[in-house]
Steps between C-alpha positions, in 0.01 A plus 500: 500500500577124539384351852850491690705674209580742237344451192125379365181450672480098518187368644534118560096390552329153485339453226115535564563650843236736595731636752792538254254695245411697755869589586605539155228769483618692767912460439380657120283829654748546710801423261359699178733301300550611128441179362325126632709145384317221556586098516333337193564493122589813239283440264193561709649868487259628207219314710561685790255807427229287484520472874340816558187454251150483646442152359797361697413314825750237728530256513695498144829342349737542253471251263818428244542198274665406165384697219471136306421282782222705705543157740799581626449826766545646805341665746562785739169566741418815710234542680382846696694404767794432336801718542568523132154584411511785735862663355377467104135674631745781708690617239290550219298718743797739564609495135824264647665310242423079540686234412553102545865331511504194573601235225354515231184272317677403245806339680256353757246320199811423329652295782197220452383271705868405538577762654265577811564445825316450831211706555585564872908558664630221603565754827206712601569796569192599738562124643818588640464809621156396687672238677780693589236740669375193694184484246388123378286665214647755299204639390398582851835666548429714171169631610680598822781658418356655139178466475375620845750767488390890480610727295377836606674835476682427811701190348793500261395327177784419406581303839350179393742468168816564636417251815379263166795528347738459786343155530500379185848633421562245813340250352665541118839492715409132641344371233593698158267426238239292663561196315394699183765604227266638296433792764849635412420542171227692517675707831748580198256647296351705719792626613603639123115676472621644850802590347302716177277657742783614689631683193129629411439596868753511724467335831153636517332173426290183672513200464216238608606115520463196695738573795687182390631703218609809722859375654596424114353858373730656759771278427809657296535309188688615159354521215683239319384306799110530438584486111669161517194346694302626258703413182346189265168551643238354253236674349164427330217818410247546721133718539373634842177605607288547805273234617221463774620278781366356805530508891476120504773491218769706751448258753749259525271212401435653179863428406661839480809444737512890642131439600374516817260293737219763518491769214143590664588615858795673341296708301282603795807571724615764177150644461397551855632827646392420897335184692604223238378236771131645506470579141652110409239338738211744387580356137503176626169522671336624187620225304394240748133656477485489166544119620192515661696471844396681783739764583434848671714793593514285851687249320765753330518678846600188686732344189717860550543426869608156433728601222644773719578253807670246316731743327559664862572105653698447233718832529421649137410880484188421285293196374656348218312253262521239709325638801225639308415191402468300772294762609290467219512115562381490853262809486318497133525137436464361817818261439415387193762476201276520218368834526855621596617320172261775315611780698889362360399493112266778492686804721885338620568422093202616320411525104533838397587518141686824349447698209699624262443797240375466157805722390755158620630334191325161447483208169222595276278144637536620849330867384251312275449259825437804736252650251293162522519510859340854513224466215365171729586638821679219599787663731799316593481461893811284724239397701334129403136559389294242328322627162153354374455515153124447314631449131168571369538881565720676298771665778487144660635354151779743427653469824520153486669523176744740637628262772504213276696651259731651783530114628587407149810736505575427860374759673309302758301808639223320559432078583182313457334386718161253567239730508252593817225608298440199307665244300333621121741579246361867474704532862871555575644561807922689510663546806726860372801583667748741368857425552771754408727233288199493300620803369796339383287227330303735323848652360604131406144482357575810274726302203165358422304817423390828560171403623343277745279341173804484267796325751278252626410406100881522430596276842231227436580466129860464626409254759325277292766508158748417803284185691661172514163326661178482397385577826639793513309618140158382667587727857628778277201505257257559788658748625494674212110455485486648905722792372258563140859430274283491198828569282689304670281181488601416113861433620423323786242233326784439234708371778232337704422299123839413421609393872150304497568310209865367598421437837463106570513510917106466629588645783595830353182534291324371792603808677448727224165449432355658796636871425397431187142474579509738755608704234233439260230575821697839555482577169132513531498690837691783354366483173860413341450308203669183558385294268828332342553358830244260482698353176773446744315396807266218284870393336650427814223375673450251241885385548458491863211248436701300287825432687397530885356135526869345368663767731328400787631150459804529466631453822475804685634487864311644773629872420420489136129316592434826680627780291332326235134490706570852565497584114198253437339751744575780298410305176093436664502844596610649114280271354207659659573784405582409118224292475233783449687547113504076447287317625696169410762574737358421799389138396863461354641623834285273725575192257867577607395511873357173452764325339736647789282382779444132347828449433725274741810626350446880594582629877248462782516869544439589158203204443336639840475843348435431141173299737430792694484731201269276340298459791426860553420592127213200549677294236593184742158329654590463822502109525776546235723738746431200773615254257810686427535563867486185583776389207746763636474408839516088485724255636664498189625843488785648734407671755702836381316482122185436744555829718562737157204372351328660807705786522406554125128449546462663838783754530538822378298690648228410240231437696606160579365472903128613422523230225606244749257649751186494255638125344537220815543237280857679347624570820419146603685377269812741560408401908514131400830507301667729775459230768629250288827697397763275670707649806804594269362608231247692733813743579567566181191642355425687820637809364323468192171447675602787744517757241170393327281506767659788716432732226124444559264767708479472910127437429575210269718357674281484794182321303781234345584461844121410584481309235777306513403410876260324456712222368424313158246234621294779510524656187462142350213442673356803368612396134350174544178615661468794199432705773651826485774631752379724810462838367489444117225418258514147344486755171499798355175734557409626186278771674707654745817476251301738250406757774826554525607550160369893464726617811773294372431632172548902667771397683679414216391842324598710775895352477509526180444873501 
């Protein structure tokens, strides 16, 4: 039965070839072999059955990892198209016994990292034989000698394998393994399950393998041979399942190295019985209208024409891929790349998303995980869609708890994001995407728990006993709030206390405070009680008050100056939000901004913003902010201590241009100092001063630009006149400021909801 000899049915195929499936399909109807081997690992034999349930839909894999290390696995895809997907659904049918031989899981996962090798032959097979055909692509030489090939009644099925295997057994004669060792291990294998079928069924057997494998299948070898290879082998225990995969996962740029470039044409090639072209292009049209592009039936007429020429010009019996879509290029998109780039992710790769049976063994969190998913509808989809949540409802809230206790565990289904609808904190925004190694996360996930609730308790009270930074108790404590760890909070607030109380570096309570008090405001979104934060958060802020004056002068260097301004930020920003429970801690907190900004000792950068921040909370008159303006930018000073102070006070992206816009006499004075910044020091700061005021809005920059054009006589005349600069009020208009307060006041309502 063997293509060119006596002896089994061996049907070398690519994997993922719809052409190959195709052939595989007809070799077996007309074969009627008594039993179906097939390349991949033995202990997906009892998992085989589940191929033929209802629930089952490609694209799926095989999924086997360590029994106690769920992190080490491997993968074997198939896809509708795939040849191997189309022998395991064959046999079943006809009551044909199934089986896989290729090396097994558990010498493969014992191997380790160690012990893999390239993903891709150092020799490509389909490389060398397309340029040996004259072919510069060999993808374009497999669509026209496989894929474009027919394979009616009138053709011999078995035709294409034996002219397969002639090549490749030239190839294995030139260049033997490939470069890979590990291929004759594995050809050893299956050779001894070829051997035991052989017993069972005589010669009356196929076998379905990459046609690498086939010149070493036919090979004689000894037994003692094959055993010797395979002798010493390690071994670890391993569990196998069936998981839902991806088309964009068997491309090649999803990482799996026997992908292929475009899993999405293939499967339209397999599933369309006549006029592939017409059907592709008719697909293609559809999605582009759902683009809101203008395509008719003229359109899909003309694109076939075009598609049909080039193939003729360039001597191929029918449009390949590449014809189709330059057609689609010149005739739908009118030249353009970017709807063509759609047309590539959408239809040549695509995101379908298999299924798999509820019957396919799984850890208890993943079945507790798929029961969430059901009772809130929330289905997991391999295409990227963006998920607003309103936590006030009640379906809103538990998802949002789902996914952050799934991020909490590592199971990065879904990713905030900033929200469209508003910026309130009754609104969150996810972007889902399911990835099939999130299957294997959710089995790493399952030493935690047999529940979604009770591993992310069990992780985060692990996470925080095992913390070495306080940071990291501040980050992990909110998350626990986001994810409604009620039980898990105890544990957590014991660390955060004890790593808050021997922690001396400002810096690091500096950064913690902010997740604390964004905490303590989530707390009272989702109605957590988080009260015994606020211990904490007044502890540490108190510290923070106490020791970031003598940190701030101690000789920071221009790094340390701005990390440290950074944190000061977060600081002004906590201490808003704490200072609704103490009301003291805002005048302690601006005392410290005062002492920072009066201070000589201290870094420009960080006196300029400890004078901003003071500025905008109205607790610096603004003759005082001049005065200090003026200190930080005299002779006196250098020029670089001179520039941070301005970078500190007008950087950021705080506001700081419509200040200087609305306030002539401070950007006089920073206009005044910047002429008189000598030549060489000039080059220095320029980078400073650069990155300040490039930050700012087009518009600002623009009315600085006005401003500062009309020179500083000008504004000093102005000063010394009292007369008020063109377009501004010599003061505030108490009138028109308060008919604005009631839409500023709704405003502010509306984004809070």
């Amino acid at each position: 039965m063997s293509p060119g000899a006596a002896g089994p049915l061996l049907l070398g195929v690519r994997h993922h070839g719809p052409g190959s499936a195709r052939a595989v399909r007809a070799a077996l109807d007309r074969a009627q072999p008594r039993a179906v081997l097939i390349e991949g690992p033995p202990e997906g034999d009892a998992l085989l059955a589940l191929a033929a349930e209802p629930g089952m839909r490609p694209p799926v894999a095989l999924l086997a990892h360590a029994a106690d290390d769920p992190g080490r696995a491997a993968f074997w895809p198939l896809a509708a198209f795939s040849p191997e997907w189309v022998a395991i659904r064959w046999a079943p049918a006809r009551e044909v016994p199934v089986r896989f031989i290729d090396l097994p899981a558990t010498h493969t996962l014992a191997a380790g990292p160690e012990g893999d090798e390239p993903d891709s032959l150092p020799v490509d097979p389909l490389g060398v034989l397309a340029r040996t055909a004259g072919y510069e692509d060999p993808e374009h030489w497999w669509e026209d000698v496989v894929e474009h090939r027919a394979t009616g009644e009138a053709r011999d099925p078995l035709a294409a394998f034996e002219a397969v295997a002639e090549a490749m057994e030239a190839l294995r004669e030139t260049y033997g393994d490939g470069g890979r060792s590990r291929d004759l291990v594995r050809e050893a294998y299956m050779r001894q399950r070829m051997r035991a079928a052989r017993r069972e069924f005589g010669e009356d057997y196929a076998v379905v393998c990459g046609a690498w494998h086939v010149p070493a299948l036919r090979a004689r070898s000894t037994v003692a041979a094959d055993k010797a290879l395979l002798g010493g082998l390690p071994k670890v225990k391993v569990e196998t399942t069936w998981v839902p995969w991806t088309h964009r996962r068997l491309a090649r740029a999803g990482g799996y190295g026997a992908g292929i470039t475009s899993p999405g044409w293939y499967a339209h090639l397999f599933a369309a019985r006549d006029r592939p072209v017409e059907r592709w292009l008719t697909k293609v049209a559809g999605l582009l209208r759902e683009e809101d592009r203008q395509v008719s039936s003229a359109h899909v007429i003309e694109a076939v024409r075009l598609a049909e020429t080039l193939a003729a010009v360039r001597g191929r019996p029918l449009p390949g891929l590449t014809e189709t879509l330059e057609a689609v290029r010149a005739v739908m998109c009118d030249g353009s790349d970017i709807p063509l780039a759609l047309v590539e992710d959408r239809l040549v790769v695509g995101d379908v998303l298999g299924e798999v049976p509820d019957a396919a063994p799984v850890v208890p969190l993943q079945r507790d995980l798929t029961r969430r998913q059901r009772s809130l509808r929330l289905k997991a989809e391999a295409q990227r869609r963006d998920l607003e949540l309103d936590l006030r409802k009640d379906s809103d809230a538990a998802k949002s708890l789902l996914l952050h206790r799934l991020r909490l565990l590592g199971v990065d289904w879904g990713i905030p994001t900033a929200s469209r609808g508003g910026t309130g904190t009754f609104r969150e925004t996810w972007r889902l995407c399911w990835e099939p190694e999130l299957s294997v996360r959710v089995a790493e996930a399952g030493i935690w728990g047999t529940t979604v609730l009770g591993a992310a308790t069990a992780r985060a009270e692990a996470d925080a006993a095992g913390a070495e930074e306080l940071g990291e108790v501040t980050a992990l404590a909110e998350r626990c709030l986001l994810a409604g760890l009620s039980q898990a909070l105890p544990a957590v607030l014991r660390a955060l206390a004890d790593r808050a109380a021997l922690d001396t570096d400002v810096a690091r309570l500096a950064k913690a405070l902010p997740a604390l008090a964004r905490s303590l405001r989530y707390g009272d979104v989702r109605g957590t009680d988080a009260a015994a934060l606020g211990t904490v958060a007044a502890g540490l802020a108190e510290r923070i008050c106490v020791a970031l004056p003598p940190a701030c002068a101690a000789g920071l260097d221009a790094d340390g100056a701005a990390e440290l301004r950074g944190h000061i930020d977060g600081v002004h920003g906590a201490v808003g939000l704490l200072a609704d429970t103490d009301q003291g801690l805002r005048e302690r907190w601006s005392a410290v901004l005062r002492t920072l900004a009066g201070r000589e000792s201290v870094p420009g950068q960080i006196r300029g913003r400890a004078a901003r921040l003071l500025l905008d909370e109205g607790r610096l008159p603004a003759e005082e902010t001049a005065r200090l303006m003026g200190l930080a930018l005299s002779p006196a000073g250098s020029p670089a201590d001179a520039a941070g102070w301005i970078e500190g006070f007008a950087g950021g992206g705080a506001g700081g241009g419509t200040l200087l816009v609305h306030d002539e006499r401070l950007l006089g004075l920073i206009d005044a100092w910047l002429v008189s910044v000598p030549e060489g020091a000039f080059i220095d700061v320029l980078p400073l001063l650069r990155r300040t005021f490039g930050a700012y809005e087009p518009g600002v920059k623009r009315t600085l630009g006005e401003l500062v054009r009309r020179g500083p006589g000008a504004r000093a005349a102005s000063a010394a006149s009292g007369a008020a600069p063109a377009g501004f009020a010599p003061d505030l208009d108490p009138a028109r400021a308060d008919a604005m307060v009631g839409l500023a006041r709704l405003l502010l309502t509306a984004a809070a909801a």
